[in-house]
Phi, psi and omega in degrees: 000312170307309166335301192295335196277330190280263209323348161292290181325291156324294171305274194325306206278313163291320160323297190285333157265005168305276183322352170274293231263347189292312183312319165273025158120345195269152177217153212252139167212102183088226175268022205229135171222131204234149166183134162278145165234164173030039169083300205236355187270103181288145168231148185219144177224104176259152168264061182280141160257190192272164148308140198287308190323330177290330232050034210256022203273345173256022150237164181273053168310126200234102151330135177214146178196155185216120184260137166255128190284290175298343159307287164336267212300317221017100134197137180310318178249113157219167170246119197280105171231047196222127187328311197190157186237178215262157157299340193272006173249351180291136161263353150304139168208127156196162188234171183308165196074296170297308189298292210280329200283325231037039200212124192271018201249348187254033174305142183249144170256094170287123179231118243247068159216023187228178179292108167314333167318273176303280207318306166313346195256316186261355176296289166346275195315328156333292230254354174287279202278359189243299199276328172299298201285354178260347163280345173279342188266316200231073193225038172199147167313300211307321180294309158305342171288313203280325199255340190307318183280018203237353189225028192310341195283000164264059177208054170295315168241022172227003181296346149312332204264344202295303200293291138029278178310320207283334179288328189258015158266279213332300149316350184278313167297338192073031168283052229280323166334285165339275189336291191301316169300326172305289200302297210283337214253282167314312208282334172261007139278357189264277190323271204334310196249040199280319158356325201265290203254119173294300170311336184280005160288335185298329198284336204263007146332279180311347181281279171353292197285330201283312171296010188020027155300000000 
């Protein structure tokens, strides 16, 4: 009965904003609601619960991501072979709350034993007034080269990553000059902080060779 009663309680809450966001582009999978810009570039708004071990399948989270393909991927030519991609494939990430708070401390937790209604009113109002307009803004490379630092709370965990990314859109571009100055520019803050992960030097060695940098 709970199962059933939470997973209603979802189907509703994804229904009603399915009806905001279908007229601008977007279509629903699962728990996902995906749409391309600029051909190849995904936004994404997911619905998650918590884990069952936690006892946790009744509270809520709403996921937000904006995928670059060659960021995600590091390669420079890659092809989108897929309907639609997951948040967790995105290298943009934040969820509701952490946007409107600007704060990654201000994440919201919906707990779907409470009033659907009020939940459905402020997720809407989020994702209307915090999340829509920064996706019409950072719905192209150029615009994420000029703007992505104008928005760290939708850069909650990869925002370490931005010269790093900024080298595999240039590279996209065929900016290969570009590309490399960036790459070369993380990789001695990477070398600074290699103590912490040893390993992301090997990688991006290998990054290094593929990229004949």
């Amino acid at each position: 009965m709970e199962k059933s009663f939470v997973t209603q309680q979802i189907n509703h809450i994804e229904s009603e904003v399915y009806k905001i966001v279908k007229p601008i582009g977007f279509t629903k999978h699962g728990r996902t609601l995906h749409r391309f810009v600029s051909d190849d570039i995904s936004q994404v708004i997911n619905f998650q619960c918590g884990q069952a071990y936690r006892d946790a399948t009744h509270l809520l989270s709403v996921n937000i991501g904006i995928r670059i393909p060659e960021c995600f991927e590091r390669q420079f030519h890659v092809v989108n072979n897929k309907t639609y991609y997951h948040e967790y494939e995105c290298n943009l990430r934040t969820r509701l709350g952490i946007v409107n708070a600007k704060n990654i401390k201000g994440e919201k937790v919906y707990n779907l034993y409470k009033d659907v209604s009020e939940i459905c009113s402020d997720i809407i109002h989020e994702i209307e007034n915090d999340v829509l307009p920064v996706f019409d803004i950072l719905s192209s490379r150029e615009a994420v080269l000029n703007y992505r630092r104008e928005y760290p709370w939708f850069d909650a965990l990869n925002d370490h990553l931005i010269l790093l990314e900024e080298a595999m859109i240039y590279g996209h571009q065929n900016d290969l000059q570009k590309a490399k100055e960036l790459f070369d520019k993380y990789y001695e803050i990477a070398l600074q902080n290699s103590k912490r992960c040893p390993g992301h030097i090997d990688y991006l060695n290998d990054l290094r060779i593929r990229f004949n940098f």
